[in-house]
N, C-alpha and C positions, 0 to 999 in steps of 0.2 A: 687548784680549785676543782672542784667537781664539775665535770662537762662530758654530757650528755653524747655520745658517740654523734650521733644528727646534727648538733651544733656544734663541732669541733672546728675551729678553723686551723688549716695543715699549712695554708700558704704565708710563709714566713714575710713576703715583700707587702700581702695585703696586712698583715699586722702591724709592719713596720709604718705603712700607711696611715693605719687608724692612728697608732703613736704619734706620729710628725701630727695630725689634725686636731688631735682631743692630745692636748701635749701638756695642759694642766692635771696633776696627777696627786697621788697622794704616796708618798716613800713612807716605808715599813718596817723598825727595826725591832731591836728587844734588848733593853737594858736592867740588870737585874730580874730575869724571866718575864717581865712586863713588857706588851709590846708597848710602842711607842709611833706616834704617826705625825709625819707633816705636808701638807699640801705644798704642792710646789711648781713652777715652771717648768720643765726638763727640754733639753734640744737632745734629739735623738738621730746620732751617727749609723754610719757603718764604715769600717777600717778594715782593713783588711780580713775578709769577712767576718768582725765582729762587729757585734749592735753593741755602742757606746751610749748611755744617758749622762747629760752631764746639767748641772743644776747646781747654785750655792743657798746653803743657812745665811742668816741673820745671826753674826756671832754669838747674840746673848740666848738665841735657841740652841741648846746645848745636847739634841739632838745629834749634832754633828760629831760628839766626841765616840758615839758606835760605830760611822761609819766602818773603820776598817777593822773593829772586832766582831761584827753580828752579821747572821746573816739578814742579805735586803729584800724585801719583796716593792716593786713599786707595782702600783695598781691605774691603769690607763681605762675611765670608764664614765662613758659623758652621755651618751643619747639613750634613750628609756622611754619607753611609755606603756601604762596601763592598756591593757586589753579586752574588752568586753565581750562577758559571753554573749551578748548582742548580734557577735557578728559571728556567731556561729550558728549550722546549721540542725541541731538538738535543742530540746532544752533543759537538757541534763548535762550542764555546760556549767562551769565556775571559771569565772577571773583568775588572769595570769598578768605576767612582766614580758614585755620584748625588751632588749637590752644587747649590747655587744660589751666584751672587757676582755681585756690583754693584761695578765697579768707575767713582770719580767722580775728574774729573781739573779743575780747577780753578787761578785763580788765589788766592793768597795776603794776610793781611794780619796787621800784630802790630797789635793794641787798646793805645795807649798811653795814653790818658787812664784814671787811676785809677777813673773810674764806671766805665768801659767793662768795665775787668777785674771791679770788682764784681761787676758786670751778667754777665759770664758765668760768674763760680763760680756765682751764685744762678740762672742759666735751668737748670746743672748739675744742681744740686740740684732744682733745682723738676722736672727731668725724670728723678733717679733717685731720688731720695726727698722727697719734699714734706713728708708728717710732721716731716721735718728741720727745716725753714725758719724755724720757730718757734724753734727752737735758739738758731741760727745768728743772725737778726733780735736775739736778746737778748744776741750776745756785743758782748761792749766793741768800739767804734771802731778801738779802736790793736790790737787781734787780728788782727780784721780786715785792717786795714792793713797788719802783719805776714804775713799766711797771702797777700797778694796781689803782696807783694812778692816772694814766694819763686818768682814762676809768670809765665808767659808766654804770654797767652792771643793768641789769631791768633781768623782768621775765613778759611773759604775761599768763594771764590762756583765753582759749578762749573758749567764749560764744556760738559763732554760724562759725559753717562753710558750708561754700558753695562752690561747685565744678561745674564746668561748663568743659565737655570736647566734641567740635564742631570737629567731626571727619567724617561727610559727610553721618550723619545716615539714610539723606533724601534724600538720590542718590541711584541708581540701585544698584545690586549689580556688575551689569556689568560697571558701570560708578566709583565703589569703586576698582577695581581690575586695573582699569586703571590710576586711581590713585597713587593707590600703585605702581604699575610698574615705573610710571613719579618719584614719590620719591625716590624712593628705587635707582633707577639709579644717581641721584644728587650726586654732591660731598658736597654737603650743609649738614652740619650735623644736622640741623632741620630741616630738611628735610625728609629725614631718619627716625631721629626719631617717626617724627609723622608717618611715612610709618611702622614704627616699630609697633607703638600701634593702625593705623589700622589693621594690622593685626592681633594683638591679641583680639583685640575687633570682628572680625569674629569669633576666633577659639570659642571665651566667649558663 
């Protein structure tokens, strides 16, 4: 992706951060030169310093049959908000985007051994709802079995990541404070948000 030298994020642990938080994504293959996209959950590892994303299809999303011949881009990119030239100090000012997005481009793999898939409905759950597990641990064998057979769990190992976070690094600081103010008051919760990590990006 195109990122503005100003916005580049370098630090590999704050990306993997954004990943693990805004962890609903959108995976990006190309079948027949078409690309091809599915929104999806992903739990995002580290192994031995590698960044693992691991997520499954809905077998009849057939989606899953590129995994291991295309390349993958997954796209990690949740908080956004309009920007009003309002809150700058010209007014020879036009409207922009603040936004942050991680995009990780990796190779592919489908988990065919029946633990394997286990193992990744349960790291699922264990990473969007644990409470769950206890459920889940006491349903029947053959449920089980059935809810894994329905899905097509992959693993990606990713090659390159890139972070782009466009947080208004090229504005005053008196035109970032006014910013933050217009946000911060919204009932918009990306709004907010990005008001949130301007501001941390000042204290940084």
């Amino acid at each position: 992706m195109h990122i503005p030298k100003i916005n580049l994020i370098t630090d590999k642990n704050e990306m993997i951060s954004f990943m693990k938080q805004f962890s609903f994504a959108t995976i990006i293959t190309v079948k027949d030169e078409l690309p091809i996209a599915t929104h999806l959950p992903f739990v995002v590892k580290e192994k031995e310093g590698n960044i693992l994303l691991s997520s499954h299809f809905n077998k009849a999303n057939e989606q899953w049959k590129t995994i291991e011949n295309s390349k993958i881009l997954v796209i990690f990119s949740e908080p956004h908000a309009y920007i009003s030239p309002t809150n700058y100090d010209t007014l020879l000012s036009v409207p922009t985007w603040n936004y942050i997005s991680i995009h990780a481009y990796g190779k592919g793999k489908i988990l065919t051994k029946k633990a394997e898939v286990i193992k990744s409905l349960e790291d699922s759950i264990d990473n969007y709802e644990i409470s769950f597990r206890e459920q889940w641990d006491n349903f029947p064998e053959d449920y089980k079995l059935k809810m894994s057979n329905g899905v097509v769990a992959f693993e990606i190992l990713v090659s390159n990541l890139q972070g782009n976070k466009k947080l208004s690094q090229n504005k005053s600081e008196t035109e970032k404070q006014k910013i933050i103010t217009t946000l911060s008051k919204s009932n918009d919760l990306n709004e907010k948000l990005i008001a949130k990590y301007m501001k941390n990006m000042n204290k940084a």
